[in-house]
Backbone as CSV, one residue per row, in Angstrom:
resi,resn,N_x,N_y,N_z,CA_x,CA_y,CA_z,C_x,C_y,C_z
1,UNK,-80.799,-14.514,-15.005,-80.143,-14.651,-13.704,-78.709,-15.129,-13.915
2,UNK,-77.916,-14.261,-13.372,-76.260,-15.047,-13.740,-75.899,-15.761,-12.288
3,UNK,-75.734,-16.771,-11.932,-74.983,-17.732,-11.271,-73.785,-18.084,-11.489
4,UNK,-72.941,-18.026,-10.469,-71.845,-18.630,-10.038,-71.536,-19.847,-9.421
5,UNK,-71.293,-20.881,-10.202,-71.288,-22.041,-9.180,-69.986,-22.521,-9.085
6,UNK,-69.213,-22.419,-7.505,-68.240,-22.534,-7.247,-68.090,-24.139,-6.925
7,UNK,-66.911,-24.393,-7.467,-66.386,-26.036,-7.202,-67.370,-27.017,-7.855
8,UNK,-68.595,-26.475,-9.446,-68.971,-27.286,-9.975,-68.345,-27.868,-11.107
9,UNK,-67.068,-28.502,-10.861,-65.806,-28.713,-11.914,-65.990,-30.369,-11.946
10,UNK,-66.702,-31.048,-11.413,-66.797,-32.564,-11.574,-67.491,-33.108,-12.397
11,UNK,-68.636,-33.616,-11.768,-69.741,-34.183,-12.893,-70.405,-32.727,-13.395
12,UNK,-70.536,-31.691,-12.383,-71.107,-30.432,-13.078,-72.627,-30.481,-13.004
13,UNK,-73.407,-30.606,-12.098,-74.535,-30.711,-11.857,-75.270,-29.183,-11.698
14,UNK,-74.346,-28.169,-11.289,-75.022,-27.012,-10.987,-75.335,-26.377,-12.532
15,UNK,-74.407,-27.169,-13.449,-74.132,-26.373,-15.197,-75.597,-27.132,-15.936
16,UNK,-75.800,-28.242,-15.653,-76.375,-29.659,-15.835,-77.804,-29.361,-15.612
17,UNK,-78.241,-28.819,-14.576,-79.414,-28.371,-14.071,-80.210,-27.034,-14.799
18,UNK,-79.088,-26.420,-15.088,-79.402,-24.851,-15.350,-79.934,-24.678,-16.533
19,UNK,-79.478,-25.845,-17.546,-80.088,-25.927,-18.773,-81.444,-26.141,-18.616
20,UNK,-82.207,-26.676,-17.943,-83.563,-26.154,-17.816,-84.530,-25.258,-17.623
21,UNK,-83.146,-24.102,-17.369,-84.184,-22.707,-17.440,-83.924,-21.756,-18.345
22,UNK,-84.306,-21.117,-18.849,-83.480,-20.270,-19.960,-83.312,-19.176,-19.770
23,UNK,-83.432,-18.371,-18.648,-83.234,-17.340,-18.058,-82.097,-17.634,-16.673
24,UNK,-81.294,-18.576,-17.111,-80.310,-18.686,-16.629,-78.876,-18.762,-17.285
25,UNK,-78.161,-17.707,-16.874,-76.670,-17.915,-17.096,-75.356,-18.269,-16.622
26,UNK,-75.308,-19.276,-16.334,-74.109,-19.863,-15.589,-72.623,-20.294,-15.572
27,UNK,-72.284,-19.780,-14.777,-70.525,-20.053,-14.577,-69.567,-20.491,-13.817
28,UNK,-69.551,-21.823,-14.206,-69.180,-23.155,-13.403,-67.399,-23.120,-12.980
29,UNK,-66.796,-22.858,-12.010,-65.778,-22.782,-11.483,-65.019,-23.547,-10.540
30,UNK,-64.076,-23.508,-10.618,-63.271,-24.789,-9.991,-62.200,-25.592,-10.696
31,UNK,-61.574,-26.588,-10.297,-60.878,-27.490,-10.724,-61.044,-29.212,-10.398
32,UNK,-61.188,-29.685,-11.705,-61.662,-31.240,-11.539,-60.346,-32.027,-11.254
33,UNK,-61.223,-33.234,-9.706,-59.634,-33.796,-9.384,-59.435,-34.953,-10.136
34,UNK,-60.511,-35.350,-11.004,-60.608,-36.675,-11.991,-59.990,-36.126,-13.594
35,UNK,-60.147,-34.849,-13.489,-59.205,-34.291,-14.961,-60.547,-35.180,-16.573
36,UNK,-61.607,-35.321,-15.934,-62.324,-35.544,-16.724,-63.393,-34.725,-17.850
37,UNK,-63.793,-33.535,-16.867,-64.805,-32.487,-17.582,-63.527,-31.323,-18.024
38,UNK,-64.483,-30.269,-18.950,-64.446,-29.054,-19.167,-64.920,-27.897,-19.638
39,UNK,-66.058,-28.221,-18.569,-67.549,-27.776,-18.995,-67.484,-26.003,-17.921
40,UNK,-66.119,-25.879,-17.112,-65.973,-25.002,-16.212,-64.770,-23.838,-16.692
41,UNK,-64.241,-22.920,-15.420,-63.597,-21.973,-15.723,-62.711,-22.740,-14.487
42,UNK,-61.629,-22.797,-14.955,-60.581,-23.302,-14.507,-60.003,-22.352,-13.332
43,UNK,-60.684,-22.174,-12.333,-59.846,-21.274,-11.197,-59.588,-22.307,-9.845
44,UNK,-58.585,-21.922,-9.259,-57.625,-22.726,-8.295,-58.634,-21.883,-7.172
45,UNK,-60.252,-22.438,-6.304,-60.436,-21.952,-5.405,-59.878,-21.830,-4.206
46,UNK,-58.648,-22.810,-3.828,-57.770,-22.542,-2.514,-56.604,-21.729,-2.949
47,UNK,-56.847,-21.088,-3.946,-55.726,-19.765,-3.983,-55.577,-19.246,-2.806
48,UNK,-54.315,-18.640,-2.730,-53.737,-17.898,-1.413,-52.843,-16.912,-1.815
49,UNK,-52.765,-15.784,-1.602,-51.842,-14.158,-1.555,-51.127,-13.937,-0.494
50,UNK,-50.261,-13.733,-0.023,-49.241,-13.340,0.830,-49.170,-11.719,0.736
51,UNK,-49.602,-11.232,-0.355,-49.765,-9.886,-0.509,-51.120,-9.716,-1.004
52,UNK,-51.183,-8.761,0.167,-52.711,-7.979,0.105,-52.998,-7.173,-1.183
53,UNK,-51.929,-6.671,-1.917,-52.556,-5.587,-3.083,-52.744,-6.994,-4.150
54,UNK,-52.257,-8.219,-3.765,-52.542,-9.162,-5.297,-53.449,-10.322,-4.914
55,UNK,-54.045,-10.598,-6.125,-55.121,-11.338,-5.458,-56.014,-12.286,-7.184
56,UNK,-55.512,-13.287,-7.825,-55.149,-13.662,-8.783,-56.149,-13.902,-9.382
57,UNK,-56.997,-14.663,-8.072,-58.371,-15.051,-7.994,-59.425,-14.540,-8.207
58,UNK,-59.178,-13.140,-7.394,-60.182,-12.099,-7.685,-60.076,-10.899,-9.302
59,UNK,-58.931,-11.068,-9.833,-58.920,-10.703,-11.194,-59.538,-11.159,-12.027
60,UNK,-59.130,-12.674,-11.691,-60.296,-13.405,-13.183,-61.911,-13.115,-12.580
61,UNK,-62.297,-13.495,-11.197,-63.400,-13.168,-11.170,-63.919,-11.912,-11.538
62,UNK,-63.409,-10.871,-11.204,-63.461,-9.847,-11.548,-64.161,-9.086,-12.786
63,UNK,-63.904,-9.989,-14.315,-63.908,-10.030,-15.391,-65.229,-11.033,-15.531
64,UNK,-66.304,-11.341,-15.028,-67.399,-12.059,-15.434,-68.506,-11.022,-14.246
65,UNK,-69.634,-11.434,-15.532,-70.657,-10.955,-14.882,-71.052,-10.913,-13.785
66,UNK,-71.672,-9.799,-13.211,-71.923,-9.904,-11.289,-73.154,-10.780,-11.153
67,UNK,-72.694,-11.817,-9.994,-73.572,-12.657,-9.653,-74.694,-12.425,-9.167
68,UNK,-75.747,-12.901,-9.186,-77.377,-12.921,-8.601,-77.209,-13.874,-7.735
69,UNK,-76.686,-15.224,-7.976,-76.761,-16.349,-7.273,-75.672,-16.764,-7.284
70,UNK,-74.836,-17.248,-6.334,-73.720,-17.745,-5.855,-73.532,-19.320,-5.158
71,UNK,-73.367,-20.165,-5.972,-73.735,-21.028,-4.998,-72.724,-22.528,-5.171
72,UNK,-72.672,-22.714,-4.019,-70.923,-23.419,-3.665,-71.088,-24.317,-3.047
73,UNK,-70.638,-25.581,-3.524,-69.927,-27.204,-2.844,-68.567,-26.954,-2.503
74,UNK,-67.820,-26.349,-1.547,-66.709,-26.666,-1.127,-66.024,-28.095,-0.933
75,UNK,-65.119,-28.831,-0.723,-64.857,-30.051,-0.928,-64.944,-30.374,0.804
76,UNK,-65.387,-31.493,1.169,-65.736,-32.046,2.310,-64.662,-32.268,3.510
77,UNK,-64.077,-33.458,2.753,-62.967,-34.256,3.305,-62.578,-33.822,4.686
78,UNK,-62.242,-32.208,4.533,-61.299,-32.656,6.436,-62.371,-32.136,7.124
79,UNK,-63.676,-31.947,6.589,-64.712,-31.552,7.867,-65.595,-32.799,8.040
80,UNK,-65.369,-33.855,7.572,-66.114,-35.222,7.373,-66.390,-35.613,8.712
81,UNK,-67.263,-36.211,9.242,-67.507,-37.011,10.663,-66.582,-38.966,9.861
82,UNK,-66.870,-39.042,8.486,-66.485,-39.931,8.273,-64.806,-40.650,8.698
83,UNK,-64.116,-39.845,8.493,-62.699,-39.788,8.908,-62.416,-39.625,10.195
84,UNK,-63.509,-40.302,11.229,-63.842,-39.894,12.834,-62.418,-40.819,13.281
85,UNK,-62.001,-39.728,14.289,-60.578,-39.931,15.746,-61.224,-39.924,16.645
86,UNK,-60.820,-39.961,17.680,-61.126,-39.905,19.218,-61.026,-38.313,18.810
87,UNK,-62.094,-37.726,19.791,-61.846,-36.227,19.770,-62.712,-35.138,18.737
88,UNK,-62.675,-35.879,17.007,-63.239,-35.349,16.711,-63.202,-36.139,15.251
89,UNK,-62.282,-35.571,13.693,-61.901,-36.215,12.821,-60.503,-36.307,12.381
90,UNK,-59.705,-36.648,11.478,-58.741,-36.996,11.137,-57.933,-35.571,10.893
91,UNK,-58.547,-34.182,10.256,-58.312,-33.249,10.517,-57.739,-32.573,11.514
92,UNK,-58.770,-32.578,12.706,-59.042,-31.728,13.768,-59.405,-32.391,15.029
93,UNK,-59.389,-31.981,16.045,-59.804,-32.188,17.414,-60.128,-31.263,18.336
94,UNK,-60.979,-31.865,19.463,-61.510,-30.863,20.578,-60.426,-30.998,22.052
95,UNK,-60.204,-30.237,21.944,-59.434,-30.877,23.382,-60.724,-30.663,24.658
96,UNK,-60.301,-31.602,25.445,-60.915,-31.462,26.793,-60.891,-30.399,27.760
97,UNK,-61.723,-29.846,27.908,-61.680,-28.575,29.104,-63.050,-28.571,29.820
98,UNK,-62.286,-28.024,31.095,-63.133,-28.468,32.546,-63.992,-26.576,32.506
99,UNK,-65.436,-26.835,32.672,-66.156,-25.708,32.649,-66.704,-24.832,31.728
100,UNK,-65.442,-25.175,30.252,-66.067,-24.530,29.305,-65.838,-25.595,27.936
101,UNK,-66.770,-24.877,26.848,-66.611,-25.756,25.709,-65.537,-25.279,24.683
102,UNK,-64.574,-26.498,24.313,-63.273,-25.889,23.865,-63.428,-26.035,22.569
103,UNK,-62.185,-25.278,21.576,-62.824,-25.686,20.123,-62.856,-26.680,19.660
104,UNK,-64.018,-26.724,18.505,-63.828,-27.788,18.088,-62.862,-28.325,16.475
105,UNK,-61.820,-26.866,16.608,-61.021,-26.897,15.565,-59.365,-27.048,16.263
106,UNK,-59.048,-27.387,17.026,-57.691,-27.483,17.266,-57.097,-28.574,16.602
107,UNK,-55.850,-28.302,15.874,-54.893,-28.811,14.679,-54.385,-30.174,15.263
108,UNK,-54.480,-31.147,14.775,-53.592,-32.718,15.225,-52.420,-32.132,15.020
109,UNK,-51.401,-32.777,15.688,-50.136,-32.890,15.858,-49.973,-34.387,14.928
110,UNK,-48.675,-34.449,14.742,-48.529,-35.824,14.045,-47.905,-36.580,14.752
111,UNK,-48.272,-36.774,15.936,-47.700,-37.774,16.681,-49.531,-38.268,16.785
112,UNK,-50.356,-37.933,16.738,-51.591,-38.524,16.759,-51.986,-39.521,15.715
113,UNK,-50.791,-39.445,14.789,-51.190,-40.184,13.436,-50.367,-41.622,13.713
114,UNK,-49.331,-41.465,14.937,-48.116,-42.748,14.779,-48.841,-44.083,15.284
115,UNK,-50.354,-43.587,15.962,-50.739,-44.743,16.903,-51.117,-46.051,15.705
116,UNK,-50.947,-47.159,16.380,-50.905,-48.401,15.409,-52.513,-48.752,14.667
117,UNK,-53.274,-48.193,15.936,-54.833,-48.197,15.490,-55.376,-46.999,14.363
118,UNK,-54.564,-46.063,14.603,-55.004,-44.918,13.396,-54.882,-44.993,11.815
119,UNK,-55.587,-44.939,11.318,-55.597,-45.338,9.289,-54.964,-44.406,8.869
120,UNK,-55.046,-43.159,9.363,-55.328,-42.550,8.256,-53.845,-41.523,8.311
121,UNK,-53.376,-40.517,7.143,-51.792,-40.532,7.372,-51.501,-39.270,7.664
122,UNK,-50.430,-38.536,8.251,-50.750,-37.263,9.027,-50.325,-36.124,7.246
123,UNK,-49.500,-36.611,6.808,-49.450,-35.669,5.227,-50.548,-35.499,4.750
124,UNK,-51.287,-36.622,4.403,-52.721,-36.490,3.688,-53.571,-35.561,4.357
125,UNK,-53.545,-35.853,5.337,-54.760,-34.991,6.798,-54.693,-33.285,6.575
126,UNK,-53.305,-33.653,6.752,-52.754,-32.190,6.457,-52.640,-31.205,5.506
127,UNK,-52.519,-31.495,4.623,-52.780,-31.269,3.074,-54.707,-31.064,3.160
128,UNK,-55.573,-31.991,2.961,-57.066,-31.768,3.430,-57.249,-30.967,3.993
129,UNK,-56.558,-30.546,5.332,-56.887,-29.444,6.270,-56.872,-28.047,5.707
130,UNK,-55.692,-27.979,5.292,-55.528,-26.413,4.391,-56.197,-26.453,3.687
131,UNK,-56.232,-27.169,2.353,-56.745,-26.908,1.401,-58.588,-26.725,1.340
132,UNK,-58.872,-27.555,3.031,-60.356,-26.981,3.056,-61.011,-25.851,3.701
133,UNK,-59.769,-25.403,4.611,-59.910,-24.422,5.168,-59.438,-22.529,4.045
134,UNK,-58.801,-22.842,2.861,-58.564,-22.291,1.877,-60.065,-22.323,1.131
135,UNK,-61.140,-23.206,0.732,-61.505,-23.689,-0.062,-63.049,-22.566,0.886
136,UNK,-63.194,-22.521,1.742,-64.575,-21.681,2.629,-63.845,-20.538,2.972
137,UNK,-62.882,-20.164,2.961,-62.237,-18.708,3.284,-62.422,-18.427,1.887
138,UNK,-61.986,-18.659,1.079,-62.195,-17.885,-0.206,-63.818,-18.477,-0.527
139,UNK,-64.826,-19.082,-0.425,-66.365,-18.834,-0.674,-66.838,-17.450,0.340
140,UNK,-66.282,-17.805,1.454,-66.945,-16.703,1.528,-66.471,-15.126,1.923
141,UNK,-65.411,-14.966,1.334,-64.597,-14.016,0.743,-64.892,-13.518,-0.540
142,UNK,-65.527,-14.291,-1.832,-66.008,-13.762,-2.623,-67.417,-13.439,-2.377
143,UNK,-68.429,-13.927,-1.603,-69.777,-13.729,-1.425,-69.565,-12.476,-1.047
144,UNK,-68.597,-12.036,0.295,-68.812,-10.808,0.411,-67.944,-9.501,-0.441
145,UNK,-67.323,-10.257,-1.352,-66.992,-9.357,-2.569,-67.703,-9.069,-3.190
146,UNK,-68.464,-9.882,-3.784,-69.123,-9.628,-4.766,-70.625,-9.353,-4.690
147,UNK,-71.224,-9.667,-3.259,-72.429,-9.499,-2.446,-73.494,-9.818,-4.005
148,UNK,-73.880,-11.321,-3.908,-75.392,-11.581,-4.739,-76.476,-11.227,-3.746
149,UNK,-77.597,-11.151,-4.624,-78.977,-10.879,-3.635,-79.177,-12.635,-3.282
150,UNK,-78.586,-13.636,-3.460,-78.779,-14.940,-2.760,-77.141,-15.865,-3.025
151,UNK,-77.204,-16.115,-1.892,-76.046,-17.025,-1.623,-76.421,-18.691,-1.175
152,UNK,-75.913,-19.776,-2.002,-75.948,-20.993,-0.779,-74.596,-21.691,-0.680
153,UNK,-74.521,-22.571,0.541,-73.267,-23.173,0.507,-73.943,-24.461,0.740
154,UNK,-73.260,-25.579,0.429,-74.079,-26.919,0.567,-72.718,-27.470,1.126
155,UNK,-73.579,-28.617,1.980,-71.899,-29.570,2.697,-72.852,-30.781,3.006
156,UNK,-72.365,-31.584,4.173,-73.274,-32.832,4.470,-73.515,-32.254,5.638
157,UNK,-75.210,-32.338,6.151,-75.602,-32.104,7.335,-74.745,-31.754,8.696
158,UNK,-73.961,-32.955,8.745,-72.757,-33.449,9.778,-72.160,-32.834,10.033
159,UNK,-71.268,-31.794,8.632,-70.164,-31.506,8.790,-69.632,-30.521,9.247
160,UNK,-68.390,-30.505,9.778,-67.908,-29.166,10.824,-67.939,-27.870,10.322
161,UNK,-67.641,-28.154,8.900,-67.954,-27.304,8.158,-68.505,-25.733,8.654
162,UNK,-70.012,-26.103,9.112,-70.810,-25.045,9.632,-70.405,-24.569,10.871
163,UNK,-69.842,-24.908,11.994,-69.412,-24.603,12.797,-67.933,-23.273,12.618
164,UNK,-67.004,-24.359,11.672,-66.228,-23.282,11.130,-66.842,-22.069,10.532
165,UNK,-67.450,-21.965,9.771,-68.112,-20.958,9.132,-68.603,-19.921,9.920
166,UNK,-69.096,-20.139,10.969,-69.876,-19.568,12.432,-68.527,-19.149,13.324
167,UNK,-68.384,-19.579,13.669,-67.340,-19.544,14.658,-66.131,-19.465,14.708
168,UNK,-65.651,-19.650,13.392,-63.854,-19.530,13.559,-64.062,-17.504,11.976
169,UNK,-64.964,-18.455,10.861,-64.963,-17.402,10.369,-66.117,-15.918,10.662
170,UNK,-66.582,-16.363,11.845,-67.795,-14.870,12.139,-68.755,-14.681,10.906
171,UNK,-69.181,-15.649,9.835,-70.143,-15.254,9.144,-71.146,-16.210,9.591
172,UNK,-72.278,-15.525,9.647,-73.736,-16.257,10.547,-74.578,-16.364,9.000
173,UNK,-75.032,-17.226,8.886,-76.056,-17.609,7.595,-77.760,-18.076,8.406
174,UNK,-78.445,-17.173,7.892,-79.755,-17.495,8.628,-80.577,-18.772,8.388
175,UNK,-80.400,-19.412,6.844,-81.414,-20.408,6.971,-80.840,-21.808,6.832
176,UNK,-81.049,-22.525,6.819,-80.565,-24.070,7.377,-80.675,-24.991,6.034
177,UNK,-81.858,-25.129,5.471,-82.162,-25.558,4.459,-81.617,-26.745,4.433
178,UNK,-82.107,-28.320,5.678,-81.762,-29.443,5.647,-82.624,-30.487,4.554
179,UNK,-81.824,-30.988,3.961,-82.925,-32.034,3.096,-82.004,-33.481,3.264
180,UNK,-82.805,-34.353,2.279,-81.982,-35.650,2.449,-82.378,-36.543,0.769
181,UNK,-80.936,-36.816,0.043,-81.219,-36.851,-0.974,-82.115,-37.473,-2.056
182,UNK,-82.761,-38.885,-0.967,-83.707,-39.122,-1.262,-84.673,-38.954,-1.722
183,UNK,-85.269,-37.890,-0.971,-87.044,-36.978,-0.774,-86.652,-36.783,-2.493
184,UNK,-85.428,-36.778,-3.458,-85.466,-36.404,-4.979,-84.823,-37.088,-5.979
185,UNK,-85.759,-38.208,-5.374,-85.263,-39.710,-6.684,-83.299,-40.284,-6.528
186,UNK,-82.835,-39.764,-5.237,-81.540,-40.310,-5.449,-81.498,-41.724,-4.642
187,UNK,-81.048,-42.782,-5.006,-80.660,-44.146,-4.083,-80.033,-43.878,-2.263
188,UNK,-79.440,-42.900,-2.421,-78.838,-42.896,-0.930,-79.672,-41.751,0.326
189,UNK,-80.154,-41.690,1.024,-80.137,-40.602,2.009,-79.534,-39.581,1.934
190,UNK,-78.422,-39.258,2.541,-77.277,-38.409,2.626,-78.274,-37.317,2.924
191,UNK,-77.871,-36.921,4.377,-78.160,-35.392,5.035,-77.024,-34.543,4.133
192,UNK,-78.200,-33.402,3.931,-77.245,-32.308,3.347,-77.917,-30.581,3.804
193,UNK,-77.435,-30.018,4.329,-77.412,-28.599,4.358,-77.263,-27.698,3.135
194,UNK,-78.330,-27.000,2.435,-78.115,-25.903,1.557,-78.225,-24.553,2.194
195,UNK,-77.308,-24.347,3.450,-77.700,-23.004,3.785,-77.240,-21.787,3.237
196,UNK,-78.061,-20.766,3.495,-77.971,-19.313,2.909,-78.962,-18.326,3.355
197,UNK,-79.276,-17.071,2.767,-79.681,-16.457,3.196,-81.025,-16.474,2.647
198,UNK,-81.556,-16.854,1.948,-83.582,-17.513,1.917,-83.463,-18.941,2.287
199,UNK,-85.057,-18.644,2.756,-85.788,-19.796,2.645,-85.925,-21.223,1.234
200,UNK,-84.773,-22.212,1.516,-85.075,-22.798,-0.218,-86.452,-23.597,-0.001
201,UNK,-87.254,-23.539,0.768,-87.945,-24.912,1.034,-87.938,-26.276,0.737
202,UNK,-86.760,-26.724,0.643,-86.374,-28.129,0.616,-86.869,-28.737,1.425
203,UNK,-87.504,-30.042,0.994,-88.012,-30.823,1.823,-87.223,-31.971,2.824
204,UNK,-87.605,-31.624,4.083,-86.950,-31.997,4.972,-86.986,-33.335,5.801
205,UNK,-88.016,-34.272,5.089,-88.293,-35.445,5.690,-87.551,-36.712,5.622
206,UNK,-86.856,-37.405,6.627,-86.168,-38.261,6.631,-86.712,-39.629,6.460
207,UNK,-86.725,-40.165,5.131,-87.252,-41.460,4.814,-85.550,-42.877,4.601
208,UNK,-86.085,-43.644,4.752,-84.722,-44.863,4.829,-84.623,-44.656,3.011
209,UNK,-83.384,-44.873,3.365,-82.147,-45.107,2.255,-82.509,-46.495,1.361
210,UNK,-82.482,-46.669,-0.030,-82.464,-47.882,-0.570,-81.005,-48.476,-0.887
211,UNK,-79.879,-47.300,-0.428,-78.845,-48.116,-0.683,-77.700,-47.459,0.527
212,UNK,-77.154,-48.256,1.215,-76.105,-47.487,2.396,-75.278,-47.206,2.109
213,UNK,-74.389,-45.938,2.307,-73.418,-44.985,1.661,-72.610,-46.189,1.311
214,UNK,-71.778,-47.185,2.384,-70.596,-47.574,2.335,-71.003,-48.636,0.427
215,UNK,-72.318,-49.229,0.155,-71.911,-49.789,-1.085,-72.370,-48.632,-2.081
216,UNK,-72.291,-47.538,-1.580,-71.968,-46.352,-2.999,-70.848,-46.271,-3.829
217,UNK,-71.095,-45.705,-5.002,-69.850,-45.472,-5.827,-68.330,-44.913,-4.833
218,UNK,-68.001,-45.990,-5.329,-66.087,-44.701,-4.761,-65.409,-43.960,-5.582
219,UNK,-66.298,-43.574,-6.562,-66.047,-42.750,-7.382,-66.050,-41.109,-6.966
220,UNK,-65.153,-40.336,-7.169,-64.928,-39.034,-6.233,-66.040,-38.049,-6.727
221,UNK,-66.236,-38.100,-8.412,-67.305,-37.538,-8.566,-68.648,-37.596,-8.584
222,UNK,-68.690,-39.285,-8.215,-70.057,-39.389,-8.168,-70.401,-39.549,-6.841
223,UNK,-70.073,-39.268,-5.672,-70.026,-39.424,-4.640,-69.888,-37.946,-4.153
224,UNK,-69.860,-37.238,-5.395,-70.267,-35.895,-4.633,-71.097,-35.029,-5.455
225,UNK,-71.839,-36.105,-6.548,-73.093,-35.288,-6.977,-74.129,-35.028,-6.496
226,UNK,-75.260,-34.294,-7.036,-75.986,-33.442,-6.514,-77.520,-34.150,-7.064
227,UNK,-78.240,-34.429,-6.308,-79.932,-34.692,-7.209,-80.124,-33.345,-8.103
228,UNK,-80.475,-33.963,-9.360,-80.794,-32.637,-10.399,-82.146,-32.396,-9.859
229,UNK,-83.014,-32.891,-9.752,-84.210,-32.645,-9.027,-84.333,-31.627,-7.982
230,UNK,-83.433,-31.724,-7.374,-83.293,-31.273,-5.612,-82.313,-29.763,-6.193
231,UNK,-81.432,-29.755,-7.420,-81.225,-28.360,-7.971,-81.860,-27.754,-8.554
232,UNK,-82.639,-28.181,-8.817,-83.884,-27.370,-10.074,-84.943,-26.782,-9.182
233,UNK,-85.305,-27.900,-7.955,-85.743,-26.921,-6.495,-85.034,-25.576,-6.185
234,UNK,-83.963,-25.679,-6.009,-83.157,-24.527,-5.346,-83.063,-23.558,-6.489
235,UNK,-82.946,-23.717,-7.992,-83.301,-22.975,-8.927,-84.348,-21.822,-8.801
236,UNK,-85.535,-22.711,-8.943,-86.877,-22.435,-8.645,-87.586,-21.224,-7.766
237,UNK,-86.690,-21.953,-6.632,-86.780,-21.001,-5.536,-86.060,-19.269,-5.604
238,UNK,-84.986,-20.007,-6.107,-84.653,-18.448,-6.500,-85.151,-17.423,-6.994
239,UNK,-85.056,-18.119,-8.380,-85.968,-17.528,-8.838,-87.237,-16.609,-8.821
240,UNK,-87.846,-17.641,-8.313,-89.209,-17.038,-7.573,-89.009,-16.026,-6.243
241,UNK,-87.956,-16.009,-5.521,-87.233,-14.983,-4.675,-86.907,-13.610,-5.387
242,UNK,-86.284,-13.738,-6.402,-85.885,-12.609,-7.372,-87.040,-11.916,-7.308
243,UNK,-87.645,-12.540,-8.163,-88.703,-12.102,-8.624,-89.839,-11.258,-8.226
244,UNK,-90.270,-12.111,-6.831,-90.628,-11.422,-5.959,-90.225,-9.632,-5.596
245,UNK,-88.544,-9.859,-5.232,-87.700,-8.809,-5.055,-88.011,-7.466,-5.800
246,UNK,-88.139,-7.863,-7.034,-88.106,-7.014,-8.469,-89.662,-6.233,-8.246
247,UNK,-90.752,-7.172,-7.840,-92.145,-6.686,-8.046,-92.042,-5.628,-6.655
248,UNK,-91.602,-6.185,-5.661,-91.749,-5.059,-4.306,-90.992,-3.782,-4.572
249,UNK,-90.094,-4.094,-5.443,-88.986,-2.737,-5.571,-88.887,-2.171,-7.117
250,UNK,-89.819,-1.618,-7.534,-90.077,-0.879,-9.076,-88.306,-0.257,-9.613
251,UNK,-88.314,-0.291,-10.506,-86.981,0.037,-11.052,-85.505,-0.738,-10.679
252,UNK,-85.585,-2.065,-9.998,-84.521,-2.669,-9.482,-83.872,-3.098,-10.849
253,UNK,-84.907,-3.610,-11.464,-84.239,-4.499,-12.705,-82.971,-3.778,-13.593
254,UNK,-83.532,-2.517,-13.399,-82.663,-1.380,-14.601,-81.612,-1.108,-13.227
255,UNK,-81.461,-1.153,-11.908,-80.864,-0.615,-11.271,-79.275,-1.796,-11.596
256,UNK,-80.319,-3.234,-11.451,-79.054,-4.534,-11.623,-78.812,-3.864,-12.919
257,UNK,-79.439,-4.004,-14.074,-78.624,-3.819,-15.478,-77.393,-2.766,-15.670
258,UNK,-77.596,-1.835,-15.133,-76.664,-0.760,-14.433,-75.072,-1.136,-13.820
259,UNK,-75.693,-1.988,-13.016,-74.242,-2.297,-12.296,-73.685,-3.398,-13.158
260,UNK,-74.323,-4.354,-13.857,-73.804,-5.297,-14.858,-72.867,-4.824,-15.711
261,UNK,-73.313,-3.591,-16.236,-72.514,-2.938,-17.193,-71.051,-2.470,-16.980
């Protein structure tokens, strides 16, 4: 199975995991903001083209094996409920409207940042904003480039994330796949969404936290790792999805080897 795991450039949990199967081949992409690993393929996922015939991103991808599994941590930050404003988050806001529901992506101005009560700084915000709105335009710009027979995107339960995805970008993802990191030996809770297009059966039961986010690491990468447990699930599942795939449809296997080539 060749996998793509986009934005696993940190601690590298999607690379980390995979070694437990051996019918897995994986290719960990992204850029680390701790400059610590280099266990990945160094691509700038908020690349941007101004010209349509060039596309820098999609060259190097281009040049690695076609994916089976695709599967992507985009970076959080400006879709966070954590970074909460009046309105919405430090990002973005809803404006008020009488009768109908307005978006819930309209851009702060930086006069929203001057108020004496606000933390947080309108450059930083701003900078976050693009670069996360760059960071899910190109996931799922390559999904539908490169179309795997399974896709997931993971974020925190919360986050606007999914809404954008739905609604600003028109791609609808059918399954939900809520878990909480607990239910797989991790110290914190943390709602998280693995949605995509199967069923992962992640277990979905909300048990209390032994430790509350705020005395978690403030460490950037460890604060956005992944239960290896809770990946070796989503592994699994695949897997066993493939597989499935292959037995209902005689000759698929040679059909993928085909297009690999």
């Amino acid at each position: 199975m060749i996998v793509w795991a986009l934005f696993d450039s940190g601690n590298g949990c999607y690379k980390k995991t995979s070694q437990d199967f051996e019918n897995i081949e994986i290719y960990s992409i992204g850029m680390d903001k701790e400059n610590k690993s280099n266990h990945f393929i160094n691509l700038d996922l908020a690349y941007y083209s101004i010209s349509q015939k060039e596309n820098k991103l999609f060259d190097e991808l281009d040049k690695l094996p076609k994916p089976d599994l695709i599967i992507a941590s985009p970076p959080c930050e400006s879709w966070s409920i954590a970074s909460a404003m009046w309105g919405g988050n430090a990002s973005w806001k809803q404006e008020k409207q009488h009768n109908k529901n307005a978006s819930k992506f309209t851009i702060r101005s930086r006069k929203d940042y001057d108020l004496d009560f606000v933390q947080f700084k309108y450059d930083k915000s701003f900078i976050n904003r693009i670069n996360g709105e760059l960071c899910i335009y190109n996931t799922i710009e390559i999904i539908k480039r490169y179309a795997p027979a399974i896709y997931v995107i993971e974020n925190p339960g919360a986050s606007r994330i999914w809404h954008y995805i739905n609604d600003i970008l028109d791609f609808h993802i059918e399954f939900d796949n809520l878990t909480y990191y607990n239910n797989y030996g991790y110290p914190i809770s943390k709602a998280t969404r693995f949605k995509s297009n199967i069923n992962l059966n992640l277990d979905s039961r909300k048990n209390k936290s032994k430790v509350c986010w705020g005395d978690f690491s403030r460490n950037y990468n460890e604060r956005s790792n992944i239960p290896l447990a809770l990946i070796h699930q989503i592994y699994t599942e695949v897997i066993k999805h493939l597989d499935n795939t292959i037995e209902q449809r005689p000759g698929l296997t040679e059909q993928l080897s085909i297009l690999r080539s």
